[in-house]
N, C-alpha and C positions, 0 to 999 in steps of 0.2 A: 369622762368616758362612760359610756352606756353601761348599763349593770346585768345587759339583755345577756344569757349565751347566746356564742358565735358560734354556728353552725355552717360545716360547708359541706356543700353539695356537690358529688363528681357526675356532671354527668347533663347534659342539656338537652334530654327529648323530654318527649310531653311529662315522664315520670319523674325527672330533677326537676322539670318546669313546674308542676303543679307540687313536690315536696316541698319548694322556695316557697311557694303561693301559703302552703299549708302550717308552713313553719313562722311567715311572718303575722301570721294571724290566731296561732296558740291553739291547739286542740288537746283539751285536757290536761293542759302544763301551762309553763308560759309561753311567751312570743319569745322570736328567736331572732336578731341579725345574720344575715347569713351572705356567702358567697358563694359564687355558683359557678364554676370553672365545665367549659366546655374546650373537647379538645381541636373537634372539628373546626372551620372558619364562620356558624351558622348556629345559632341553637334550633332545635327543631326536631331533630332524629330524623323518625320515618315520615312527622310531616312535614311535607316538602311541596311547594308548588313550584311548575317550572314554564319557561314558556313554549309551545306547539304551535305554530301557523300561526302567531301572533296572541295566541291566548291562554291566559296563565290558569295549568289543570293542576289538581292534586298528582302526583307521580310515586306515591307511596300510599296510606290511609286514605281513602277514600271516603269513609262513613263510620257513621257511630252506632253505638247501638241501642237503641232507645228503650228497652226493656231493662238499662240500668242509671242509676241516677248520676253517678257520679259528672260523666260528661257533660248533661245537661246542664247539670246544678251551675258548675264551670262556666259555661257558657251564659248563661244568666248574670251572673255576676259580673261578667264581661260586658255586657250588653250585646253580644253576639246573635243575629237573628238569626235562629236553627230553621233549614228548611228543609221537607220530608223530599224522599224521593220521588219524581214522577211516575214510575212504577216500577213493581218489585218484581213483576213475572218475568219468570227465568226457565231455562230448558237445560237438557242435558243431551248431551249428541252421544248416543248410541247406537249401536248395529247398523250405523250407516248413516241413520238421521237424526235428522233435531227434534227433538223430543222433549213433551209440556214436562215442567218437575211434577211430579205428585206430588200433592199434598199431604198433611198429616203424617208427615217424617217427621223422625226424631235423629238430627246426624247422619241420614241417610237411611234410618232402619224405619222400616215401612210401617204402620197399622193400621191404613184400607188398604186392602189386596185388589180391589176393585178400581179405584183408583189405579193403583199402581199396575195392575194389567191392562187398562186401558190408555195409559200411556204409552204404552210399549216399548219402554227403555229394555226390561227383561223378554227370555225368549219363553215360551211355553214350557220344556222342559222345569229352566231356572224358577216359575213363577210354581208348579206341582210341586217342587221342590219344600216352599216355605211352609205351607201347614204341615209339615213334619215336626216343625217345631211342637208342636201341640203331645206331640208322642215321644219324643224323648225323654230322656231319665233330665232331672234338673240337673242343671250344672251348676257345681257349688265350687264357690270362690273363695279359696284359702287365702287369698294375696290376692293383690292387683295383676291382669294380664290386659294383652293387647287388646286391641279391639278386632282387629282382624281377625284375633282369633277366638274371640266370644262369639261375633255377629257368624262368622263361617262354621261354626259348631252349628249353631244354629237354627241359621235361614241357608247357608249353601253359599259358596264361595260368589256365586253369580251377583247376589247383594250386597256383596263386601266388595268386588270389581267394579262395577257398576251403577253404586249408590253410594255406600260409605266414603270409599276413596276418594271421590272427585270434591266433597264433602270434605275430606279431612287435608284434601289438598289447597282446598281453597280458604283453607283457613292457615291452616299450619304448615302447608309445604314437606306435609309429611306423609310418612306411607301406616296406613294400617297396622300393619304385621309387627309396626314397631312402637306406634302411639297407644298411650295408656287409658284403658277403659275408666279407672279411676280418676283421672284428672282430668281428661280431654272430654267424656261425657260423665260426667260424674252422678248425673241423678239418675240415669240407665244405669250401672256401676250400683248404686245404692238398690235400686228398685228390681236388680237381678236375683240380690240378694233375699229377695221377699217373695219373687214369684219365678214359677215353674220354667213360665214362657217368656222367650225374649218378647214378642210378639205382646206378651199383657206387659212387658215389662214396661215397654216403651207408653203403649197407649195408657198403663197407668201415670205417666210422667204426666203426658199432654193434659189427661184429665186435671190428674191433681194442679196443674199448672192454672188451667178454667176454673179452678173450685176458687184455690187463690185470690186470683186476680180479675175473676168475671169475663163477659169476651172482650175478646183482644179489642181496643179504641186506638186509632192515631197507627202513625208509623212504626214499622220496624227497625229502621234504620232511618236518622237522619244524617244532613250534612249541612254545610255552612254557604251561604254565596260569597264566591271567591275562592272557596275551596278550604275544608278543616285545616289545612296549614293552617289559617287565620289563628287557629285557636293558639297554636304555641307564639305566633308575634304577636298579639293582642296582651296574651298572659305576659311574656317580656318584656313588653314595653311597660305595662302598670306592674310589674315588679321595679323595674329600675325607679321608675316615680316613686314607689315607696321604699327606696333606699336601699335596695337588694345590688349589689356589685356582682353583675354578670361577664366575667372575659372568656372568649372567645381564644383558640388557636394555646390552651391554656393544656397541657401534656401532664398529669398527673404521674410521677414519678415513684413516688416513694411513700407509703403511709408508717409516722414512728408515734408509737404510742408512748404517750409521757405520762407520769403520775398523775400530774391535773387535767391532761387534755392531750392535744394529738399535735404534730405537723406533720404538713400537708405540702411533700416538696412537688414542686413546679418547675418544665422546663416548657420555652417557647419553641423547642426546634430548630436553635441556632446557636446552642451552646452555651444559653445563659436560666439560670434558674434562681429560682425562689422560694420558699417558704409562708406557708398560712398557720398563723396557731391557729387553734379551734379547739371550742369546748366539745363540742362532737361532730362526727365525719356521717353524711351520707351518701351511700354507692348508688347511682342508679344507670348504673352502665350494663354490659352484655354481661353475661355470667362468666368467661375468659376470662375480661377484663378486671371482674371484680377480683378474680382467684386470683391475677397478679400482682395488683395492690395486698392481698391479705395472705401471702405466703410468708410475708416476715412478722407477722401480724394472730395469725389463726391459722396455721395451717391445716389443721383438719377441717373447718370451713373451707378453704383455698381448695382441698383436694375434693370436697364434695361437689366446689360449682361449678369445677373443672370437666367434671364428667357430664354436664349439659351439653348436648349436641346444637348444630346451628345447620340452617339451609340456608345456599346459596339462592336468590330468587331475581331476577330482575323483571323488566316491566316497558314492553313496548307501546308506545301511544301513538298512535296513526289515524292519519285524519284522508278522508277520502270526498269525494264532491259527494254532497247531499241527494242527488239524484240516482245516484249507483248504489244508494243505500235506502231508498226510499221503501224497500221487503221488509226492511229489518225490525222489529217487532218486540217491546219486550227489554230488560235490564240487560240482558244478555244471556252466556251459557258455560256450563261446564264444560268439561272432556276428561275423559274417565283413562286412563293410564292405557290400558287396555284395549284402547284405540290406537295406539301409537303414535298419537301428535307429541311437538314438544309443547304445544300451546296446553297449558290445564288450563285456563278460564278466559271469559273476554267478556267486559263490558261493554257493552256503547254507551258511553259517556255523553251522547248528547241526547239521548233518547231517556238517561236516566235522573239527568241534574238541567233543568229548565235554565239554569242561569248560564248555564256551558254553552246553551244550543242559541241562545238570546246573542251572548255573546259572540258565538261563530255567525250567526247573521250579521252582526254588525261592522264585522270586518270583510265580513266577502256576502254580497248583498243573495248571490249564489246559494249561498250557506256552503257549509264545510261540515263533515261527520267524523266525530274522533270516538276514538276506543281504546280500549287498555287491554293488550294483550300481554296476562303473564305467564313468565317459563322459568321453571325451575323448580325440583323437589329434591329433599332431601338424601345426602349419599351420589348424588348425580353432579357428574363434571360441569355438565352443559355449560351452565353459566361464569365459572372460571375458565373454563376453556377455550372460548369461545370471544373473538373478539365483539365487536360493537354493532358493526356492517352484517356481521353471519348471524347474530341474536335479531336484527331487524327482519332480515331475508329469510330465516326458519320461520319467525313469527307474523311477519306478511303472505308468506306460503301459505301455512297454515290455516291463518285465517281466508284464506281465497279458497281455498279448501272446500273448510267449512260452511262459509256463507255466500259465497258467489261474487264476491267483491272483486276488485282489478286486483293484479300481482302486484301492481307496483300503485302506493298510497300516494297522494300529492305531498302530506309530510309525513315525517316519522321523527321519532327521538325515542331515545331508549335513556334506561335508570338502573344505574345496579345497585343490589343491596344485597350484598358481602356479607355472610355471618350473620344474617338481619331476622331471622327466627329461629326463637329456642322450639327445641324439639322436645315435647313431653313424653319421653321414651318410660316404658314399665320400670316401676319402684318413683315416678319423678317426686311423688308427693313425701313420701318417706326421705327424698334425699332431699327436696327444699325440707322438712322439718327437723331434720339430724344437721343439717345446715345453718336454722337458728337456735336450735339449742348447741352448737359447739358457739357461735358468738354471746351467748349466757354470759359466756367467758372475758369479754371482751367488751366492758359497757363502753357508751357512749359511739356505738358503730352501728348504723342502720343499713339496712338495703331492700332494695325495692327496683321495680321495673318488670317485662316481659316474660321475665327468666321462671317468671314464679309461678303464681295464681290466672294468670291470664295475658293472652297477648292484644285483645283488643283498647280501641283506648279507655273505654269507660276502668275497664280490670287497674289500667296501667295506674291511673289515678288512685283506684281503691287501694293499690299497694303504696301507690309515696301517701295516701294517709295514713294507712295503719303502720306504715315504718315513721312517721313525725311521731303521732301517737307514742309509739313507745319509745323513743328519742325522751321527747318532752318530759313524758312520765318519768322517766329517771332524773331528769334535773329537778321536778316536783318532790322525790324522794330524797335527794339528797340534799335540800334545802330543808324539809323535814328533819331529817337526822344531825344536820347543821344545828338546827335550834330547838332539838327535842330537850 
């Protein structure tokens, strides 16, 4: 028998998939054997490709972000060939129209006003409004608060409705009023702290960001041909080659902690179940999920990750004849709450990833135009509510609305994803860290994934390394004190 710890991992999107990746290869401890139970019938999570009009798109992640290594680093390893976006310019539809993004945001919170008045997203009142900043008393930050309600102290509610939100929707599927200045923009959050003005606050970010890193080179965002799904079946497949046991359709039941190690009961969803021993357990499921594995376990952890909120979001892709789309200009655009769509964002997908559009040529010599229209924020039924055909029909409206296209797309297909982003609601950071100091308590249990430090993938990754990391480091420790 191997003399490796047996680690298992709950949990198979990109953040169980890169912890298996991380743990069979030692970071700061030793290597690990491990198993890797997934409960859905797919590992993958949120990256997912599906097929549209014959061509298989991302329907969850779409891009990475390249101003962090993690992802790429991944992908290298892989032999994955990362390709930038065809272009990144993008608009926001306000007061009626579409409208360029301004530049030199930070999160939405403006630092050329000139710019930003010449976009015309704000109205003249709202834009007089902002150098008021300049004259108010500082506002000082005893605790973490929303961001809605830093930025509307501020600059004027008009910047919070119409920049931040659309901004924090297309990230998070969250609202302002309730997302945390400290985690969701966190170096704005640090930099408010030092200065007067939201306004220096921000544009000290951007600078100190240039000082760093020199001017920006390369993309902001890349993706993969064929679509980032690739990454997590790429990673799976050279997992299984190096000996990693991945099942699928695998319901994590029950976690019992034993003197020496843990099991890890297992049912298929037919009434028949099983057991994993394991030298230690990694979570990298939803933050629910994990709080109901760890109720018999930690329950003051359980109860903290309980309290992470989740949005509803799902994701229409509609593809329409190339020629009725021939205006269309540009990655695509926001929509700011405040407008009353259900749609908050839309991509054009074949305008934005060169391999989509190559591809929709080569099935319809015509060409085909698809886009991703998504719907759904936080606190909001819509997306439970709402069947399959009605999330199609609001978000083909919508978009005919918006951009002029036909009501009715040659395809559509829609995606839900149920409970599918943690909500970094005020105190989140407090309650992820009062969360791994109660598992102190608790060695040999890591967790990691979206819930935490980041929901993008690069994040997702940084978290299943630093939960290996200190997985490992305790088997390092305890082999230590084994032979001290």
């Amino acid at each position: 028998m191997s003399d490796l710890p047996h680690v298992v991992v709950v949990g198979g999107g990109i953040s169980g998939l890169a912890a298996a990746w991380f743990l069979t290869r030692g970071i700061k401890g030793p290597r690990a054997t491990v198993t890797l139970l997934e409960a859905g019938p797919e590992v993958g999570g949120k990256l997912r490709v599906e097929q549209v009009g014959g061509i298989g798109v991302d329907t969850g992640a779409e891009a990475m972000l390249a101003t962090r290594p993690e992802a790429l680093n991944l992908c290298r390893e892989l032999g994955l060939d990362l390709q930038p976006a065809a272009t990144t310019t993008a608009a926001i539809y306000s007061r009626g129209q579409m409208r360029p993004m301004p530049g030199a945001t930070l999160t939405g919170v403006p630092t050329d006003l000139r710019r930003l008045a010449a976009s015309g997203i704000l109205s003249l009142p709202a834009l007089l409004r902002i150098p008021l900043d300049h004259l108010l008393p500082r506002t000082v930050l005893h605790g973490d608060v929303s961001v809605g309600d830093y930025v509307t102290t501020r600059l004027g509610a008009d910047v919070t409705a119409r920049l931040v939100e659309p901004m924090l929707g297309g990230v998070y599927a969250g609202r302002a009023e309730d997302l945390s200045l400290q985690t969701a923009v966190p170096a704005l959050y640090r930099a408010a702290g030092r200065r007067r003005s939201a306004l220096e606050a921000a544009r000290s970010v951007l600078e100190d960001g240039r000082k760093t890193t020199g001017p920006r080179r390369g993309p902001l965002f890349v993706g993969i041909e064929g679509g980032v799904s690739r990454l997590a079946t790429e990673l799976a497949t050279a997992l299984q080659q190096d000996g990693v046991t991945i099942r699928t359709g695998a319901v994590v039941q029950r976690l019992r902690h034993r003197a020496d190690g843990w099991d890890v009961v297992v049912g298929n969803g037919r009434g028949r179940y099983g057991t994993h021993r394991a030298d230690a357990v990694l979570l990298a499921t939803p933050a629910h999920v994990s709080a109901d594995l760890l109720i018999d376990v930690n329950r003051s952890a359980a109860d903290e990750l309980r309290q992470i909120e989740y949005a509803d979001v799902a994701v229409a892709t509609l593809g329409y004849r190339a020629a009725d789309a021939c205006g269309l200009t540009g990655s695509g655009f926001l929509v700011p709450p405040v407008e009353g769509y259900a749609v908050k964002g839309v991509t054009y997908s074949s305008n934005k990833w060169s391999w989509i559009a190559e591809h929709a040529r080569s099935e319809d010599p015509d060409g085909l135009f698809l886009l991703r229209a998504s719907v759904g924020r936080a606190g909001d039924p819509l997306v439970a509510d709402a069947t399959d055909a009605e999330l199609i029909r609001l978000a083909a409206d919508d978009v005919a609305s918006l951009t002029g296209l036909p009501r009715r797309p040659e395809v559509e297909h829609v995606t839900r994803w149920e409970q599918s982003l943690p909500q970094y609601n005020v105190g989140h950071r407090t309650r992820v860290s009062e969360t791994r100091e109660w598992l102190l308590n608790t060695p040999g249990l890591g967790l990691c994934g979206a819930a935490f430090e980041g929901v993008g993938i690069p994040a997702c990754i940084g978290s299943a390394q630093a939960a290996v990391s200190s997985v490992l480091q305790q088997f390092t420790q305890r082999r230590e004190w084994a032979h001290g």
